[in-house]
C-alpha positions in Angstrom: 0.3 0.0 3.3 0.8 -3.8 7.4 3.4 -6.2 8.4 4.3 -6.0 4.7 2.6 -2.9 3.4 0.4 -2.3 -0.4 1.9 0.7 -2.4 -1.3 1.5 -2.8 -3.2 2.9 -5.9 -4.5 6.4 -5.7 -7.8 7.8 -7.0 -8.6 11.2 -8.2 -10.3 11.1 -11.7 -9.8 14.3 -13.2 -12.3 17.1 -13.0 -13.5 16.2 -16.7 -13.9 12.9 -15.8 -17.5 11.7 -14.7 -17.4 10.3 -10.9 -18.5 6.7 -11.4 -22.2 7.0 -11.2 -22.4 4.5 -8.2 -20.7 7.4 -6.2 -21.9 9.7 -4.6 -21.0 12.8 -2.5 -21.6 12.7 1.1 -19.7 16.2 2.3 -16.8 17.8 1.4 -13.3 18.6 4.0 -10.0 19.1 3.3 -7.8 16.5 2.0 -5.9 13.8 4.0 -5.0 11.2 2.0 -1.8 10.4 1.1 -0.2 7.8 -0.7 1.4 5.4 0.7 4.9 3.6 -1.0 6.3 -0.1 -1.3 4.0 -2.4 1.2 4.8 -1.7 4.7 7.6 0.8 3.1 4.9 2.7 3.2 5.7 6.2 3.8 9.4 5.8 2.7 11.2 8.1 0.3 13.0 6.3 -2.3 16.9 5.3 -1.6 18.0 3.6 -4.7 20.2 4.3 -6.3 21.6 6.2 -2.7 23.9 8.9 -2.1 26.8 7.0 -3.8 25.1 5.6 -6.9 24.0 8.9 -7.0 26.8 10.9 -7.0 28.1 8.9 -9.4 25.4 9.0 -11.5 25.7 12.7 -11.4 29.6 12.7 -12.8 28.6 11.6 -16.4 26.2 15.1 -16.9 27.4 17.0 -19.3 28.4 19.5 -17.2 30.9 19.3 -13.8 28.4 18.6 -10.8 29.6 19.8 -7.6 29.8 16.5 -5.7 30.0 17.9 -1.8 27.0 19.9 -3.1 25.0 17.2 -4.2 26.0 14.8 -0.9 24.9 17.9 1.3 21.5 17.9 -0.4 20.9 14.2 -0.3 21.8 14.3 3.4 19.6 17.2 4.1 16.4 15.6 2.5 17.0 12.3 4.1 17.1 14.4 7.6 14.2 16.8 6.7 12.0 13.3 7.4 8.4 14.0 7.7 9.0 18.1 7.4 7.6 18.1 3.8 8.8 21.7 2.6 12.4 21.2 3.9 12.9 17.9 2.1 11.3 19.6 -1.3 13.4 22.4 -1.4 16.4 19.7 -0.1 15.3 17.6 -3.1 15.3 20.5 -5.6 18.3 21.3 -4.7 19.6 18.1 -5.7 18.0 18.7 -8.9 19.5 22.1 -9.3 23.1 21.0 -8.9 22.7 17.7 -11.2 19.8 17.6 -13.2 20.1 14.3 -15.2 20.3 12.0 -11.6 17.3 10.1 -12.1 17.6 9.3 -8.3 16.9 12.5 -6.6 14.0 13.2 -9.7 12.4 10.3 -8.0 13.0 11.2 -4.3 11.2 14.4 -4.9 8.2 13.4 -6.8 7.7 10.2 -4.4 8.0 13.3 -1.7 5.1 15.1 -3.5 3.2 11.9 -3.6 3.0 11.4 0.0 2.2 15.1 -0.2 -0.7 14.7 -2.5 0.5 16.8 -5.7 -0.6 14.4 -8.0 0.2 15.9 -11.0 3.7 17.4 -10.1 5.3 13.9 -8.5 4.0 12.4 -11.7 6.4 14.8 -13.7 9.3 14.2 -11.8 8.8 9.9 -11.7 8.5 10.3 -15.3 11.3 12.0 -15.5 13.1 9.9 -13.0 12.5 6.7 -15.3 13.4 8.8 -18.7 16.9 9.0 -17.1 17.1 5.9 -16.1 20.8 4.3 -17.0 18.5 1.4 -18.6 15.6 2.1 -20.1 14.7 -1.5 -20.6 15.3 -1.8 -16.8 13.8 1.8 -14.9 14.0 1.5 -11.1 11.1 -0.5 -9.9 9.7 1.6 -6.7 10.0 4.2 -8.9 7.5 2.9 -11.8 5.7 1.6 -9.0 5.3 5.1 -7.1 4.6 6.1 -11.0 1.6 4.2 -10.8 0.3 5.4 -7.5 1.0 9.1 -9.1 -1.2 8.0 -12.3 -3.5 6.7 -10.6 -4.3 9.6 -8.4 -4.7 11.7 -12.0 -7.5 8.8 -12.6 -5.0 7.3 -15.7 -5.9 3.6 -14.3 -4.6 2.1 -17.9 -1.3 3.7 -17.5 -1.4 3.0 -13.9 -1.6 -0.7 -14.6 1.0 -0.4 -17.0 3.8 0.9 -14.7 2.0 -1.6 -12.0 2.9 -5.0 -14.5 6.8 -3.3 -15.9 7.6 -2.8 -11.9 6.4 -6.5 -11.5 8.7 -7.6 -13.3 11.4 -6.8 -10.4 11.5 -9.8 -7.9 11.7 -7.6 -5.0 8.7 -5.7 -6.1 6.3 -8.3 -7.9 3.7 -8.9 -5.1 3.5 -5.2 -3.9 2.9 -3.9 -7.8 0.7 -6.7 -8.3 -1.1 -6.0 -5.3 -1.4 -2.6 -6.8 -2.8 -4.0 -10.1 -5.4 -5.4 -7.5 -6.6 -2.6 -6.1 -6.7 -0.8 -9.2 -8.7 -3.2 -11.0 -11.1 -3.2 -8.4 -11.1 0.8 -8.2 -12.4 0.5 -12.0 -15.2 -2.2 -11.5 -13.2 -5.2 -12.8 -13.8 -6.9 -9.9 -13.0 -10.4 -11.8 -9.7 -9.0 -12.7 -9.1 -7.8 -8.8 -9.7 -11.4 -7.7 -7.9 -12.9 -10.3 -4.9 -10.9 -9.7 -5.5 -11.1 -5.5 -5.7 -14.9 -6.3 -2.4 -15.3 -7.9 -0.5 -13.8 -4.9 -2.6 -15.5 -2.3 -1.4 -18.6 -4.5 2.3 -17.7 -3.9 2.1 -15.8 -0.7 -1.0 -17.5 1.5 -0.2 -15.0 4.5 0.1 -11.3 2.9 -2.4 -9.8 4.6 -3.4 -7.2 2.7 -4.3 -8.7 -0.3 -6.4 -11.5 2.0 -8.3 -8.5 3.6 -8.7 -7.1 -0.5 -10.0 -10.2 -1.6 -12.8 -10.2 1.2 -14.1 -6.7 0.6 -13.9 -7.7 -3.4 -16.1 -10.5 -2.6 -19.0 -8.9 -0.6 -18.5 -6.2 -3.0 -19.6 -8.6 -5.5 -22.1 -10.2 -3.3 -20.5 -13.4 -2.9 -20.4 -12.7 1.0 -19.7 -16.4 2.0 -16.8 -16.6 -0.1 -15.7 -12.8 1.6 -16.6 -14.5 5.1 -14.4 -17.7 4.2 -11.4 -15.1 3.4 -12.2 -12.9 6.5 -11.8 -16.3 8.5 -8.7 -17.1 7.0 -6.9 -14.0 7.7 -7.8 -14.5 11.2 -6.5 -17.9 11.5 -3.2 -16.6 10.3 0.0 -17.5 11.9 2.1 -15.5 10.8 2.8 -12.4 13.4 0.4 -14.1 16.2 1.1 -13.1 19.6 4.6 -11.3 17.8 5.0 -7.4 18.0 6.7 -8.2 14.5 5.5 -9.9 11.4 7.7 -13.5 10.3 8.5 -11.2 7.0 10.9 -9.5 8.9 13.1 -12.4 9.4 13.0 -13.0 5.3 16.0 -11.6 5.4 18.5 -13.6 7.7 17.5 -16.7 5.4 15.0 -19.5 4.7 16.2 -21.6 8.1 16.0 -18.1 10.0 12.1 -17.3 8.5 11.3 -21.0 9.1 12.0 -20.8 12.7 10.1 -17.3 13.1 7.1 -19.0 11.4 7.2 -21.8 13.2 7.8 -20.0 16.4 4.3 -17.7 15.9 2.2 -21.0 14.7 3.1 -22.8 17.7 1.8 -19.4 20.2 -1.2 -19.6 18.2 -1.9 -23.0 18.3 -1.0 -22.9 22.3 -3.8 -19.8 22.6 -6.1 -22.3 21.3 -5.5 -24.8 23.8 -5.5 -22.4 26.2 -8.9 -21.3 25.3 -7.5 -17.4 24.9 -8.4 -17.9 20.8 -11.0 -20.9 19.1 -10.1 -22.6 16.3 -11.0 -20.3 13.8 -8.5 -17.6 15.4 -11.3 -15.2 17.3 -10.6 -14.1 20.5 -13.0 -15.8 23.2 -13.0 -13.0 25.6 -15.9 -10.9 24.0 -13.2 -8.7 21.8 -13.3 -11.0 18.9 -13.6 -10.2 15.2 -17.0 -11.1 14.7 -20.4 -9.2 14.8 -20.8 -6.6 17.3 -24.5 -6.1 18.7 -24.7 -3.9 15.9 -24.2 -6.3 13.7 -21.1 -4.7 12.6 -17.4 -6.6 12.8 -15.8 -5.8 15.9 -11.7 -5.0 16.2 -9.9 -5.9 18.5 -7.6 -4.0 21.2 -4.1 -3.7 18.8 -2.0 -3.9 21.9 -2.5 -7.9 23.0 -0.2 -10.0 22.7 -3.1 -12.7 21.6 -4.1 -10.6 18.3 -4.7 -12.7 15.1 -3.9 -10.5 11.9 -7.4 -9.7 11.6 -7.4 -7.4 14.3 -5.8 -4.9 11.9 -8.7 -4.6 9.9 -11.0 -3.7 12.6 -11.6 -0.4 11.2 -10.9 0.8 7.3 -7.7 3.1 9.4 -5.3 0.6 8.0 -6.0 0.6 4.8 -7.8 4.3 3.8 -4.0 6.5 3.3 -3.0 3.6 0.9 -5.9 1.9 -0.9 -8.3 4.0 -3.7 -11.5 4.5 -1.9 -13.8 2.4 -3.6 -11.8 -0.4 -2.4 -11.6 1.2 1.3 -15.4 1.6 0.6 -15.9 -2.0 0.2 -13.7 -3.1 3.1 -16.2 -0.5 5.1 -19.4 -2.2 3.9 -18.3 -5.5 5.1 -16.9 -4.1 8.4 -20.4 -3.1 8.4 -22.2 -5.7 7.2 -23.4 -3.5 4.9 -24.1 -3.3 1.3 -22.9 0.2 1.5 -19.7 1.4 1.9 -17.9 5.2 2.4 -14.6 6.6 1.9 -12.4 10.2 1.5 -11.4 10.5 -2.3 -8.6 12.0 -3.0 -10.3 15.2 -3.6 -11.4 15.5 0.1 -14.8 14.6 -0.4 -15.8 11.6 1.4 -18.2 9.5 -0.9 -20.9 6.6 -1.0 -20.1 3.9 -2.7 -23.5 1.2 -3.1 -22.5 -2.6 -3.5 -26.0 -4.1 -4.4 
């Protein structure tokens, strides 16, 4: 989590796991991250299968579920929203009145990954995908969220496992593979992250979050023309330019209708340029640019213009630190920085030092 948002990987290596040894601790306060689901779905709960699927679901247990019951629950979660404690109970409820619906297993423990309970929303995905009406076919969010939920227990192999299965799913392939990314970068496979970063930047030239990934992977690995060369392009971006709304958005009324919206946003930018509100290369020409502050440190620009390029997101690691694992939110620091160090809140609530050198 963006116009289309990274499920993002989550980082918490176990207490008898060693911290990476180029961490280190810079203080300690109370927790904030959370993980964020599907790319741009970010803080959604899961849906699918829905109330109907659902209830359906429920009338093959083995014993008779109490279908008003079970309806009430699902409706009470879904209108708990952001009220954390009242959509838990909601969801256990659910549980409690039909315990084989994979569907409200995994609206609880993607609940208790936005809540940070690592190890009890990885329980209840597992769960989730072990009553899954295919096996060969487990809901893809679901594996997905898996991953996050593995990833915050520091598992990074099974992580990537549930990552590639949920890839598999059309719908979800780019946001678990951007996932892969991030968690191949979180372990110091930084040619893995690019390679993976590269193959959707091949298919999808204007998902954003990956194109801001890929820059902090390459300063990371101190190839920081090649991270500058990735920074520019995400600023040239059409897609979203001068739009409250990204072009992704209108995916859905067809090909001619997502045509027309991209088409629509290139032609503002290129008339900004003309204009002389943006140059060529998509910065801003009246002083609130993305480029080096006095400081010598990127500076963002206001969100609210109607002149932003996509860059303008990135200003700050804000975007990106509730839904990426820190050492990549570290990177993305360091080259906001121009820095060759970078810092981020684990998911311990200790922010840390990461050094890039």
């Amino acid at each position: 989590h963006l116009a289309r948002a990274v499920a993002s990987a989550s980082v918490a290596p176990p207490t008898s796991q060693a911290i990476p040894k180029n961490v280190t601790n810079v203080n300690a306060r109370p927790s904030r991250r959370q993980t964020a689901l599907a790319l741009f779905a970010a803080g959604a709960t899961s849906l699918a299968p829905g109330v109907n699927a659902a209830v359906a679901a429920a009338g093959a247990a083995d014993k008779p579920v109490d279908m008003r019951a079970l309806v009430r629950a699902f409706d009470d979660a879904m209108a708990a929203g952001a009220d954390f404690e009242a959509a838990d109970k909601a969801w256990t409820r659910a549980i409690d009145i039909a315990p084989l619906n994979s569907a409200a297993w995994s609206n609880r423990g993607t609940k208790r990954l936005q809540a940070g309970r690592w190890a009890e929303a990885r329980d209840d995905l597992d769960r989730s995908v072990e009553l899954s009406a295919d096996l060969n076919q487990p809901d893809p969010l679901t594996l997905n969220n898996l991953g996050n939920a593995e990833g915050a227990l520091g598992h990074w192999d099974v992580a990537a496992s549930c990552y590639l299965e949920a890839s598999k799913s059309r719908e979800m392939e780019s946001i678990a593979l951007a996932n892969l990314a991030l968690a191949r970068f979180q372990t110091e496979d930084v040619d893995g992250a690019l390679k993976v970063a590269r193959s959707i930047l091949r298919r999808d030239p204007e998902f954003w979050d990956v194109r801001a990934a890929a820059a902090a992977f390459l300063w990371a690995a101190g190839r920081e023309a090649e991270a500058e060369q990735e920074w520019s392009q995400l600023c040239r971006s059409g897609r979203g330019f001068g739009a409250v709304r990204s072009a992704e958005d209108a995916r859905a009324q067809g090909p001619v209708a997502y045509a027309a919206r991209l088409l629509e946003q290139q032609v503002a930018q290129q008339a900004a340029v003309v204009a002389g509100v943006v140059g060529a290369d998509g910065a801003r020409t009246d002083g609130r640019d993305s480029g080096s502050g006095g400081d010598g440190a990127r500076t963002g620009r206001d969100s609210g213009g109607g002149g932003d390029t996509p860059c303008a997101m990135y200003r700050t690691t804000a975007t990106v630190s509730a839904r990426w694992p820190p050492r990549c939110t570290a990177a993305l620091d360091a080259f906001l920085k121009v820095r060759r160090v970078g810092r981020a809140m684990d998911y311990d609530g200790v922010v840390k030092e990461y050094n890039f050198l």
